[in-house]
Structure formats: structure tokens, C-alpha cells
C-alpha positions as CSV (number, residue, x, y, z in Angstrom):
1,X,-12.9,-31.5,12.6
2,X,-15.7,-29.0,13.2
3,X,-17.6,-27.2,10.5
4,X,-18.8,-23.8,11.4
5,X,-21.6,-22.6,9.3
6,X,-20.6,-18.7,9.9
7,X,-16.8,-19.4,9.3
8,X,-17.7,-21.4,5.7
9,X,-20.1,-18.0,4.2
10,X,-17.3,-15.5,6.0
11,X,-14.8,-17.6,3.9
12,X,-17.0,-17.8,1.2
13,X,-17.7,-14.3,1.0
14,X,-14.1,-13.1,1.7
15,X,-13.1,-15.0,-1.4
16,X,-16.2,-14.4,-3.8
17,X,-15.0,-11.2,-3.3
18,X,-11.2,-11.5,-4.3
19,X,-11.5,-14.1,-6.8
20,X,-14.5,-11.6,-8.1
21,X,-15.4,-14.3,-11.2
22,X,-18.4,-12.2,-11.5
23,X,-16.4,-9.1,-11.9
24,X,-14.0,-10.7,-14.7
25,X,-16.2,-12.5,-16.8
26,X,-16.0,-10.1,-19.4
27,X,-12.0,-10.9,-18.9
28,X,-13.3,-14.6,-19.2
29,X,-15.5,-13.6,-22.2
30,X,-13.1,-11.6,-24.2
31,X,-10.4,-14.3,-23.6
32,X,-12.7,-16.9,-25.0
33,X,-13.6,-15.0,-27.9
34,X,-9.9,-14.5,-28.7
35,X,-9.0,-18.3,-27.4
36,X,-12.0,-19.9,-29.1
37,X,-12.5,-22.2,-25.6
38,X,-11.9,-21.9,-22.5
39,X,-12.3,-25.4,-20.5
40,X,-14.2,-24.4,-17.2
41,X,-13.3,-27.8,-15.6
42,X,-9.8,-28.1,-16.3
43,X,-9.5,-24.2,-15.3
44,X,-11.0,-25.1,-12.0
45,X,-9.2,-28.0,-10.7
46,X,-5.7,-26.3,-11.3
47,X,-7.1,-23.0,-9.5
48,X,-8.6,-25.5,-6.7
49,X,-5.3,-27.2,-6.3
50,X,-3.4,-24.2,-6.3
51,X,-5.5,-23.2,-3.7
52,X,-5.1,-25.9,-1.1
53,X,-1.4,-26.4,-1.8
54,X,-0.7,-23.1,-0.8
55,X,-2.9,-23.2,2.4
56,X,-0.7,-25.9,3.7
57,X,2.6,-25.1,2.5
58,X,2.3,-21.2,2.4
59,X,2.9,-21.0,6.0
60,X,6.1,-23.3,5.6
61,X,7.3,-20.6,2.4
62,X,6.8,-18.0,5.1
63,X,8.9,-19.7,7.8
64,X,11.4,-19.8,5.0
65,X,11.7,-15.9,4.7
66,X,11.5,-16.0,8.3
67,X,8.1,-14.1,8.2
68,X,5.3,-14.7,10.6
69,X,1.6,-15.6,9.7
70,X,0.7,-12.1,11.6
71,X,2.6,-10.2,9.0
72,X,1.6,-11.7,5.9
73,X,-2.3,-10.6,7.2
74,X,-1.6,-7.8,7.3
75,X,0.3,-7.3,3.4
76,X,-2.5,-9.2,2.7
77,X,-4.6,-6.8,4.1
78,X,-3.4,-4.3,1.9
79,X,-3.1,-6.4,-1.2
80,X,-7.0,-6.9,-0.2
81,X,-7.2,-3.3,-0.5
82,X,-5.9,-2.4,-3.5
83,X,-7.9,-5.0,-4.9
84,X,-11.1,-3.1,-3.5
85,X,-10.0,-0.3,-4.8
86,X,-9.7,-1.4,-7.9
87,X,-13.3,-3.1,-7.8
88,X,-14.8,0.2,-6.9
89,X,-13.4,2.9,-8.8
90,X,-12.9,0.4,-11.8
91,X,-9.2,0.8,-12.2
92,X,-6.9,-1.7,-13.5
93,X,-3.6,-2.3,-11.0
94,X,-3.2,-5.8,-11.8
95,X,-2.9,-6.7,-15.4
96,X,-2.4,-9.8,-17.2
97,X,-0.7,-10.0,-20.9
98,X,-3.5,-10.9,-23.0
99,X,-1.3,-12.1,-26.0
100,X,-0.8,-15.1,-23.9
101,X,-3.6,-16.9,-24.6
102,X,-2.5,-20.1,-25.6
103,X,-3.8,-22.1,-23.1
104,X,-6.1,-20.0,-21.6
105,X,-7.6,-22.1,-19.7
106,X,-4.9,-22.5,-17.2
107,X,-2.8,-19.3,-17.8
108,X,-4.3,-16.4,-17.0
109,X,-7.8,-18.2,-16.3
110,X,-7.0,-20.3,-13.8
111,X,-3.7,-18.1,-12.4
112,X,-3.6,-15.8,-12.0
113,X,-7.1,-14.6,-12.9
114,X,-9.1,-16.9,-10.2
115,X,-5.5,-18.3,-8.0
116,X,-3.8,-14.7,-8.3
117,X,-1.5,-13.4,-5.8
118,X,-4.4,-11.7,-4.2
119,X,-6.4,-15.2,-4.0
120,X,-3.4,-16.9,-2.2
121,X,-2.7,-14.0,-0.2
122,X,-5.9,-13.9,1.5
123,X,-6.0,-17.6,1.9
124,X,-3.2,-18.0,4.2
125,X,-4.5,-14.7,5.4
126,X,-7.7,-16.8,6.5
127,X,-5.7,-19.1,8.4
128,X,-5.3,-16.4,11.0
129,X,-9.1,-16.1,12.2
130,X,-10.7,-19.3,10.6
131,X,-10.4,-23.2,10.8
132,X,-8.6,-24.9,7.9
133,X,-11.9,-27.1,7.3
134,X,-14.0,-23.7,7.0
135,X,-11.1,-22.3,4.3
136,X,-11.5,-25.3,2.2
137,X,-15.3,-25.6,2.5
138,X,-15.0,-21.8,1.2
139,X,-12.7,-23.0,-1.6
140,X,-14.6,-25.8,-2.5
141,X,-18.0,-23.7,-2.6
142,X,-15.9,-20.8,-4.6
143,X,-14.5,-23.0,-7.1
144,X,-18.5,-24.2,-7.8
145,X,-19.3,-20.7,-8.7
146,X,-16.5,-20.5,-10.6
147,X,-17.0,-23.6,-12.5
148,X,-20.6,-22.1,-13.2
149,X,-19.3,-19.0,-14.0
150,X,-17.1,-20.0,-16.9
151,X,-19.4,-22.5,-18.2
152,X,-22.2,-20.0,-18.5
153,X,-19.9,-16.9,-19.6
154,X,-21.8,-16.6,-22.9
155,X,-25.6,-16.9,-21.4
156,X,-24.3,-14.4,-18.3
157,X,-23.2,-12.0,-21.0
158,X,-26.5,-11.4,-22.2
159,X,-28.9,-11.4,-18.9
160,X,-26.6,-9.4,-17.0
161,X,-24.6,-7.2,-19.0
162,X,-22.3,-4.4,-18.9
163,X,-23.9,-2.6,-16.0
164,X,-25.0,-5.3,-13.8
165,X,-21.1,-6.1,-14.1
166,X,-20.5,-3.0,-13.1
167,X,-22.5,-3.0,-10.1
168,X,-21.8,-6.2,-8.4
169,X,-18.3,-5.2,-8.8
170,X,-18.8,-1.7,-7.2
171,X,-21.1,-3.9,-4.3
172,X,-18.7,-6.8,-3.4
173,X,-15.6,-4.2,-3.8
174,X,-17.0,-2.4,-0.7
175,X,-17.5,-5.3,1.0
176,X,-14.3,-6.5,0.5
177,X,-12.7,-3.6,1.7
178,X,-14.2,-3.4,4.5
179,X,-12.7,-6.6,5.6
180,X,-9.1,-5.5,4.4
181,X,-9.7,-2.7,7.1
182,X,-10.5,-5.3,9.7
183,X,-7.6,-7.6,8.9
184,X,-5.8,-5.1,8.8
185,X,-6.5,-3.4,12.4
186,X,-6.8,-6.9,13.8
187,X,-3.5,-7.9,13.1
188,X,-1.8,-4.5,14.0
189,X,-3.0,-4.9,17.5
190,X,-1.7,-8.7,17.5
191,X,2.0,-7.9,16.9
């Protein structure tokens, strides 16, 4: 076991970027108007845990569908995409019912707002160029943001706003597709 400082902020940054908490905390804010509370810890141990199980038994659910690792980069390459897409020109592809907010702490807080299909996607997408230790040091360092994130959704609300939202969406959308791209081309010239 060999932690790689490089690996643990590409992994960070690859899934700040998906998991974007920054980007829905209005979500978070709205739904804890509407819910009354959200609980920040129990929301972020259930994301967490959906987290690691699927980067150790995603790769068996693949071998199941008889897919290969190589493959599944490579959808969730595009998946990583759309998402960008969706960051920078602030449309909405990927919506959640919001009269289901009973509960909101685990559904759609924890999944499939912060442990969506995009989030588990690009976590067994990960396994392809980084070590499993990195991915969960990422994880682990991600679900501390996002554990800060819904704790502090009212105070964030005020300092940063509607605008600074809107820009560190635009900024870590572009950032995030340009690693789609790359995971993209990378895996293309592996199979």
C-alpha cells in the first residue's frame, strides 16, 4: 500500500467535480427548506459506503454483464461528459423527483445527489489509471467536503450566493470535461 500524493488530489479533483456539492447546494438548500433538516452525517456515511462498496464489487457487477473495466471508462467517459455539459451551460439532464422528500437525507441527498450514477461511474472508472488506496483517500477527502458542505448550506447561502454558484459550477465543469475527453481517448486506444 503506497499513497501517491498526485493520484489522491487527481482523485480528489476528478470527484469534486462530479459529486459538484458546491454546485447543488442550492438543491441541498431548497430540499432543506422544504424537508425542514437534512442530517449531513447520516447523509454522508450512506454516500461513503455506497462509494466504496461499489469500488470493490462494481468490477464483479461488470464481469456479470460480461463487460470489461475498459469499456465502462469509456461510458463513463461520456456520462462524465454530459455531466460537464450540464455544469457549464446550466442545463438540467439529470433530475431527481423533488416530492420525495421524506427522508431526504438519504434519498436524493445522499443518492443519488452526491452517490449518483455519475459518482459510481467514475469511481470504477478511476480504478483504470489510479491505485485503490488513492480512490479511497479521494472519497474519504470528498465526503469531508461534503459533510462541510451540508452542514454549512445556510451560512454558504449567504457569503457565496447565486453567482459565485454559478461560477464554480461553470469552472469545475470545464475541468471536468476535460478529463472525460482524456478518459475517453485513453481508453479508445487501450481496446
Amino acid at each position: 500500500m503506497q499513497f501517491d500524493f498526485k493520484q489522491i488530489l487527481s482523485v480528489t479533483l476528478i470527484l469534486f467535480s462530479v459529486i459538484d456539492i458546491i454546485g447543488s447546494a442550492p438543491v441541498v438548500i431548497d430540499l432543506r427548506k422544504k424537508a425542514g433538516k437534512i442530517h449531513a452525517a447520516k447523509a454522508t456515511i450512506v454516500a461513503g459506503v455506497l462509494m466504496v462498496l461499489f469500488l470493490f464489487l462494481g468490477q464483479s457487477i461488470l464481469e456479470l454483464f460480461g463487460l470489461n473495466i475498459e469499456s465502462f471508462a469509456i461510458a463513463g467517459g461520456i456520462i462524465m461528459f454530459i455531466i460537464a455539459i450540464e455544469m457549464i451551460l446550466g442545463v438540467k439532464l439529470f433530475r431527481y423527483n423533488p416530492d420525495e422528500i421524506d427522508g431526504a437525507s438519504i434519498v436524493p441527498v445522499a443518492f443519488p445527489l452526491i452517490a449518483g450514477a455519475g459518482t459510481l461511474t467514475t469511481i470504477l472508472t478511476l480504478r483504470v489509471e489510479f491505485a485503490t488506496e488513492n480512490i479511497i483517500a479521494g472519497i474519504v477527502i470528498n465526503l469531508v467536503i461534503v459533510y462541510i458542505v451540508l452542514k454549512t448550506s445556510g451560512w454558504l447561502e449567504k457569503k457565496i450566493g447565486p453567482s459565485g454558484f454559478g461560477i464554480l459550477r461553470r469552472v469545475f465543469g470545464i475541468i471536468l470535461l476535460s478529463i472525460a475527453v482524456k478518459l475517453i481517448l485513453t481508453n479508445l486506444q487501450t481496446i
